[in-house]
N, C-alpha and C positions, 0 to 999 in steps of 0.2 A: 638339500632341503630348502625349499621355498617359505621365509619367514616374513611375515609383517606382524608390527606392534603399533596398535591402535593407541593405547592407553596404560599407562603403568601406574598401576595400583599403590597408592602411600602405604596402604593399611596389609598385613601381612594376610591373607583367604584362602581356603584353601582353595584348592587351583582343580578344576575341570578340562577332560578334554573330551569335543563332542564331535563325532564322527560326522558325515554328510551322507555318504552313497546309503540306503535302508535305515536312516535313523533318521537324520531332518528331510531327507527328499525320498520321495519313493521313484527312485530310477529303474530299480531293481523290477519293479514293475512296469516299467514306459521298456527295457530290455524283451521283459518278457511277450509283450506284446510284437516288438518287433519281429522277433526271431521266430515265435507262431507265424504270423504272415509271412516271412519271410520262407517258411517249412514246412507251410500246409498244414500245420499244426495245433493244437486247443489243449493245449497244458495249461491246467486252472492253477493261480500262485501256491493256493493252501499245499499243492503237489513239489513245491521247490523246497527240498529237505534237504538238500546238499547247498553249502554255502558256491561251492560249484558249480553254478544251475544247469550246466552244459547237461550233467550226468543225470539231469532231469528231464531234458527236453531231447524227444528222439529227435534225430537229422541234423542238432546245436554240437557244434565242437568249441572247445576255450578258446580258438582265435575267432570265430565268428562274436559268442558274446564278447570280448573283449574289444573286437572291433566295433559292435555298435554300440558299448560305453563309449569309445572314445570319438564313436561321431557326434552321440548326443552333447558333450562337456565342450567337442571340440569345436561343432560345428552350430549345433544348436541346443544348447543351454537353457533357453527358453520354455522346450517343452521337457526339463526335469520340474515337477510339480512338488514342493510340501508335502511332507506325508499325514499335517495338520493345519489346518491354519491357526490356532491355538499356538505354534511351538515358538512364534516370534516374541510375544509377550511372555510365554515362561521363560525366557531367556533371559527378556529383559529384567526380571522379577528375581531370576538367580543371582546375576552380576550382582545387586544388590549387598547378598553373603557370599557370594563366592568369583573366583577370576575364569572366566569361561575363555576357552581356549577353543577354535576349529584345529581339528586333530586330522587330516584328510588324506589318501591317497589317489583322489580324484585322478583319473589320467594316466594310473603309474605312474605319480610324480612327477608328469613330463611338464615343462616351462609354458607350453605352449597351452596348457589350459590353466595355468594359474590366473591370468587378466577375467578368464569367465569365471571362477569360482568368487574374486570379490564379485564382478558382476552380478551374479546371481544371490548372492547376499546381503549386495546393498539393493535390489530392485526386492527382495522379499522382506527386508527390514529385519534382518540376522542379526542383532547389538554381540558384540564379543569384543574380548581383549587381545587379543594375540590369535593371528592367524599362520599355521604351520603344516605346509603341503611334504609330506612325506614321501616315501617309495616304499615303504614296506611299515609291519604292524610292532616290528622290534622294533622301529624308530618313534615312532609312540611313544613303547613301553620306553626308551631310553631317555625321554625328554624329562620323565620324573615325576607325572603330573598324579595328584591326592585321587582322584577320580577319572571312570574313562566310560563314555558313552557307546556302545558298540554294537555291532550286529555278528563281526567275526568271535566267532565262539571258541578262536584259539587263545584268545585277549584273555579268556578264564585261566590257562594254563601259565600263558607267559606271564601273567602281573606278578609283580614282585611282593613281598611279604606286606609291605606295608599300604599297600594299592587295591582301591576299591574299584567296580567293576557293574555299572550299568547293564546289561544284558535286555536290547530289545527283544518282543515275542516274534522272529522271524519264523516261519515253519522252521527255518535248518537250525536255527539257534532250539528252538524247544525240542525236534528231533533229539538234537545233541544231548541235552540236558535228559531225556528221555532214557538215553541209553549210556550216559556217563551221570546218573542225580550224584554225588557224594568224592569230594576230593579229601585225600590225607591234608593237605594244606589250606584250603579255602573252605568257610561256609558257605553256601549257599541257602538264598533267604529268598522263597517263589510268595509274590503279593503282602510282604509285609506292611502289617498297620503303621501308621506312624510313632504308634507309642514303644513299639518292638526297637525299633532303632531310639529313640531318646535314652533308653538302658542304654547304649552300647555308645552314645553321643561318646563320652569323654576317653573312649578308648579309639574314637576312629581317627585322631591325627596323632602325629607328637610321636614321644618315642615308643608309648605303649600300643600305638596301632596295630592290628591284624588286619589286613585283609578279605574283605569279603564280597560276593559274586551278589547280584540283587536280580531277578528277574520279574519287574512290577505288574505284568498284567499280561492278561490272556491275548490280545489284541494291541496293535500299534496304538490307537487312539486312546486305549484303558490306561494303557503303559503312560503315554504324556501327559493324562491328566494326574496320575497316580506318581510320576516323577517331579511334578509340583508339590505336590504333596508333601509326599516324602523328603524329598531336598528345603523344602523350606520351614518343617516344621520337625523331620526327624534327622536330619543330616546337618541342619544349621548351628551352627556353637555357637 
């Protein structure tokens, strides 16, 4: 695992970790576009309900999109876009209350795109405390972190009791929640108010924490402005 530390925190916060590939950058999208052209193909995004998108797009196999993730990170980084231009300043706005961590497995982990993912962080003005490029979604979860920004909708299943759980609105992520709504172990909280969480403020760190799933908004765009929201007026201690 590829670690950089920006900044260490004096004050003890709770600690975030914020995915990249469909949560800060819509690559997921610059993919899909490719592998249409690349297949003669017009699969519209709303249509990718598998976080697999292969199983979405006729004549895409997993090493096709796997390969053009890794031309875009590897080769050209440039055209992964924002998937707000809003999300640099909520960032900066969180650090504030909380320790923001890049949570990432850009590349499959591979060495050779870690140099572009600061790249691309620092030309989009990404503020964060610790950056940590992974290989898989258990190495995430094993880092420990209070919260987890995510698009992978096994992140619901794998957090640990006391780990909260961002849920962007990706078609496969709402799919999901569609045909799994209710865990024995996790709540699940779709578009909560900010005053829904202030009840729950003083149980969400510490030793009395539960764990819970948040899925803020119907749309990527709804969801960042509503993760503002939320994290700095219902999630803040």
């Amino acid at each position: 695992m590829e670690t950089l530390k920006v900044r260490r925190s004096v004050e003890e916060k709770p600690r975030i970790g914020v995915d990249l590939d469909g949560v800060v950058f819509a690559s997921f999208e610059k993919v899909r576009r490719i592998a249409n052209r690349r297949n003669g193909t017009k699969v519209p995004y709303h249509q990718l309900k598998d976080y697999n998108i292969h199983n979405c797009m006729p004549g895409s196999s997993a090493e096709q999109i796997s390969e053009i993730f890794n031309y875009l990170w590897l080769k050209h980084p440039e055209e992964i876009k924002l998937i707000d231009s809003a999300i640099p300043k909520t960032l900066r706005a969180l650090r504030r209350h909380f320790e923001v961590n890049i949570t990432t497995a850009a590349g499959k982990g591979s060495e050779q795109v870690y140099p572009n993912i600061i790249r691309l962080l620092r030309e989009n003005r990404i503020s964060y405390d610790n950056l940590f490029h992974v290989r898989s979604l258990e190495e995430k979860i094993s880092l420990g972190l209070d919260i987890y920004f995510e698009d992978d909708f096994r992140i619901h299943e794998l957090a640990r009791m006391k780990q909260h759980v961002i849920l962007m609105p990706q078609p496969w992520v709402i799919e999901y929640l569609k045909n799994n709504p209710a865990s024995q172990d996790r709540d699940l909280m779709i578009k909560p108010h900010p005053s829904d969480l202030k009840k729950l403020n003083g149980s969400l760190y510490g030793k009395t924490a539960k764990g819970i799933s948040i899925l803020p908004g119907d749309n990527l765009e709804e969801a960042w402005r509503n993760i503002r929201i939320l994290m700095l007026q219902g999630l803040k201690r």
